[in-house]
C-alpha angles and dihedrals in degrees: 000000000000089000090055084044096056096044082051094050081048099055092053089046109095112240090250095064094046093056109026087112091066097051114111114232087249088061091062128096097200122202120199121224130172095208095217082066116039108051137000102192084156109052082183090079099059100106095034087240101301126110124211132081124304095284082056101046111011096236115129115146108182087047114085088218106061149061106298102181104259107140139178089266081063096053091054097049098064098037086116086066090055095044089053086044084061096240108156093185138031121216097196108197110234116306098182128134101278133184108272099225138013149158135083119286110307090011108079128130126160136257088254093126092062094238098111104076131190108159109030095183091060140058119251106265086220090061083041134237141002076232088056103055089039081059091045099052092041091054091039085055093038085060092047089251122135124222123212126191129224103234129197117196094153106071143358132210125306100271102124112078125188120227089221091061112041118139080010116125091217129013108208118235120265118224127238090219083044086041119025128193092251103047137072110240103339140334103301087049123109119281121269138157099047118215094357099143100199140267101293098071093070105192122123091241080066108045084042085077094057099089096134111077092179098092095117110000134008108251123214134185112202105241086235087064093035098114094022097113124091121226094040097228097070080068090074096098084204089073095073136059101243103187099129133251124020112225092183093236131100122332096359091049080087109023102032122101103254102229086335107308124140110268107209118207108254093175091077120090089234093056092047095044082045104052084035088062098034086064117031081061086069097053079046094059109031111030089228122186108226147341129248103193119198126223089011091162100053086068128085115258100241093063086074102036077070104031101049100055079047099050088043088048092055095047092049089053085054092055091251100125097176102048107166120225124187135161131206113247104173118215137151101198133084100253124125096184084069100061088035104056081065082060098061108023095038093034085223103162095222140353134212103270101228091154080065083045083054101050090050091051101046093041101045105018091037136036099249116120134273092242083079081086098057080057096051095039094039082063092063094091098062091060108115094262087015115224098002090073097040090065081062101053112111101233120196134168095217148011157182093273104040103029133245129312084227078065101054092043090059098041080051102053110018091175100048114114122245085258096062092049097048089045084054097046085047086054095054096049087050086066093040097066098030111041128073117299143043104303116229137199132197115225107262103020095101083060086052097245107189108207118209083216146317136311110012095020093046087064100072118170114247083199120074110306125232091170107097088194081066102029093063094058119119109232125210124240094012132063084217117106130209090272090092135042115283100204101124129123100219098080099122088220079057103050083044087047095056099037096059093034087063094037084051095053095048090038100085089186090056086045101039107001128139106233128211123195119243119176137356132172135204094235139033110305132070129030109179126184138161135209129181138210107259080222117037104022091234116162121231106189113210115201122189123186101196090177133100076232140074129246153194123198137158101243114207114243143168105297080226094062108090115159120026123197111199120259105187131336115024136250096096122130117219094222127032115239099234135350102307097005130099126173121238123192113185131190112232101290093359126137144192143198121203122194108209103240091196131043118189 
């Protein structure tokens, strides 16, 4: 009878939730959401349990920079939006437990981002329950969605203090050559740490002999945060580097506090076994689907040449053979070799592809040539199993951190109509989802949010807005501002959104598909790409006019590829106009994509 049962549960059970395990990353189309911002379904958790004013909870809803009420219950409930959207995962920024409130006199936001962890074993009170992301990730399954975590194992909150430094805004990075392990406040201090041989010989017998944390500054925990950090052993202060501020170059890039925050050594075997066992509990309990780690790149190499056989073990053990993993490697060049490097030294994977963010932005949203994309493509191959990891790498056109494409489109041109921005923006969308990679969209920009600038701007609510420095933003495609909720489906950058989100899950080529470069310009114009079905060989051309003006160019094929039907955009021919040469006529800032209907 159970067995019937089951057979039965199965039947009603659409084809997409019985086999999103075995979907591959580069099958997803993620869509990236911070939970205090998108949805409050529980009005109760406001305030994450605590009573008192802001400084106290957190919970302001009318301040950009505090808690404003969205939960996971929230998140659940409009998983049918998602779904519509055509989002196949969900990377849900962190939702662990964070300090409420930090920062110096005049300075202080609250911990509403989820990057400010306390208690790395329990959801933040404020996002709700253990219960209610349970909830979340089994109706996101049920639906045949994924669900990744944002994962920090960089940093934790600001809890550690230096006596140095106290009732100062920065405190400057000191130097392991100025301040050596073995030494009390610099090279000429009193000995300490006896046989300790340096972090590079990274054995607990080591690290064992590392019992003076003073080398550069004093460190301190206020009695009132002595025990706040969960597991207890992150309140041991040894256990991070402690030699002030973070400038992201050189030495400090990996031991510096980043904005403050408190830089555990990860170069010690008892940070590596913790955060080892921290996360892969999470993978234990909840059968989740990746990892996005933050500030990947401000840890040393070795960490994830550890953690990440350990993360994809776990997962296997839980029967989730393609558990992503991707780390944030912020960048703002065109340079592949950077994000790559992260690939093969750090073993990471995949990486969050901003060079493919930068030529967007500098080609769209911006009057550089097309030709910025043969650079960026051309990089593929340097990626640690070449192109095979660059068709994993999450690619995005904005963020939470460094605003919304819609944003950069406006500060670049500051006369261009609505309509050209939205076309732009359009345009945009139209690379994200077809060209190599794991499409990714930030939370509001299928409702055309518009940012006023990064960061705190960049993290506007879906739900109802008390905040007027979002409130007086002009939106693209609707006459409707962040003041109410955003959750329709009519925005024309949502109904584009979801129509090349689902040709892009049924299209194998747009998914796995080898691509081969067609055309570039030096200018603004024509962007030309092919991909091809792994199986079938089928081409699918791509054609991007990145220009304010039409154009007609013979676009080079497979000499095979003899009709084309129109998949999205417009501009295909439906014959090519000699063997290998089809004709393609685009709109200003148009595109197409033309699926080959013969192959000979």
């Amino acid at each position: 009878m159970r067995f019937l049962a089951l057979i039965a549960a199965l039947a009603a059970t659409p084809a997409a939730a019985q086999d999103y395990r075995a979907r591959l990353p580069q099958d997803e189309v993620i869509y990236f959401v911070l939970p205090d911002r998108f949805e409050n379904a529980d009005p109760a958790n406001d305030r994450g349990g605590m009573s008192g004013d802001r400084m106290r909870t957190g919970f302001d809803p009318a301040h950009k920079g505090f808690y404003h009420g969205g939960d996971l219950k929230g998140l659940t409930k409009r998983l049918p939006y998602l779904q519509a959207l055509g989002a196949t995962a969900i990377w849900v920024g962190p939702i662990f437990k964070n300090k409420p409130v930090q920062g110096g006199p005049g300075q202080e936001s609250a911990g509403y981002h989820g990057y400010w962890i306390t208690d790395f074993t329990a959801v933040d009170p404020h996002f709700g329950t253990e219960a209610d992301f349970r909830a979340l990730v089994d109706a996101a399954h049920a639906r045949g969605m994924k669900v990744y975590m944002d994962i920090i194992a960089n940093h934790t909150a600001d809890v550690i203090q230096y006596r140095e430094c106290v009732g100062q805004r920065d405190c400057v990075y000191r130097s392991i050559a100025d301040y050596p392990y073995q030494r009390r406040g610099g090279v000429s201090g009193k000995a300490i740490n006896p046989g300790f041989a340096g972090d590079q010989v990274r054995t607990a017998e080591n690290f064992a002999k590392l019992t003076d944390p003073a080398y550069a500054y004093t460190p301190f925990v206020p009695p009132a945060e002595a025990n706040v950090k969960v597991p207890a052993w992150l309140n041991d202060v040894t256990l991070y580097h402690n030699r002030g501020d973070t400038t992201y170059r050189n030495e400090n890039s990996t031991m510096g506090d980043f904005v403050g925050l408190d830089d555990l050594m990860t170069e010690n075997p008892r940070v590596v076994s913790g955060m080892i066992d921290i996360f892969g509990g999470w993978i234990d309990r909840y059968g989740i689907d990746g990892f996005r780690i933050d500030t990947a790149r401000h840890v040393n190499p070795e960490f994830w040449a550890s953690f990440v056989p350990a993360m994809q073990a776990r997962a296997a053990a839980k029967g989730i053979p393609h558990f992503h993993i991707f780390g944030e490697v912020s960048d703002h060049e065109i340079r592949p070799a950077k994000l790559a490097q992260h690939t093969i030294v750090d073993k990471l994977p995949a990486v969050l592809d901003f060079s493919f963010r930068q030529a967007v932005v500098e080609t769209v949203a911006g009057t550089k040539g097309t030709d910025a994309f043969e650079a960026l493509f051309d990089g593929d191959a340097i990626y640690a199993k070449g192109y095979d990891t660059a068709l994993i790498l999450p690619t995005f056109t904005g963020n939470h951190d460094d605003g919304r494409f819609s944003t950069f489109v406006r500060r670049a041109f500051p006369q261009a109509s609505d309509a050209e921005v939205l076309d732009r923006v359009l345009l945009s969308n139209a690379m994200l989802l077809t060209l190599r990679g794991v499409p990714t969209i930030y939370s509001g920009d299928e409702q055309g949010f518009v940012s006023d600038g990064n960061d705190q701007d960049a993290r506007e609510d879906m739900f109802a807005s008390q905040v007027a420095t979002y409130n007086d933003n002009r939106l693209l495609g609707t006459s409707a501002t962040t003041a109410t909720a955003n959750f329709g489906q009519k925005n024309p950058l949502f109904r584009q959104i979801a129509e090349l989100s689902r040709l892009r899950v049924k299209t194998p080529a747009l998914t796995r598909g080898r691509q081969l470069l067609r055309a570039r310009e030096e200018t603004p114009g024509l962007l030309a790409i092919s991909r091809f079905d792994p199986t079938t060989g089928g081409e699918v051309l791509l054609a991007f006019n990145t220009s304010t003006a039409p154009l007609k160019r013979q676009v080079q094929v497979e000499v095979g590829s003899q009709r084309f039907t129109t998949l999205a955009g417009k501009g295909c021919a439906t014959r090519a106009a000699a063997p290998g040469s089809v004709t393609i006529t685009l709109p200003p800032l148009g595109y197409a994509v033309c699926a080959a209907k013969d192959v000979q």
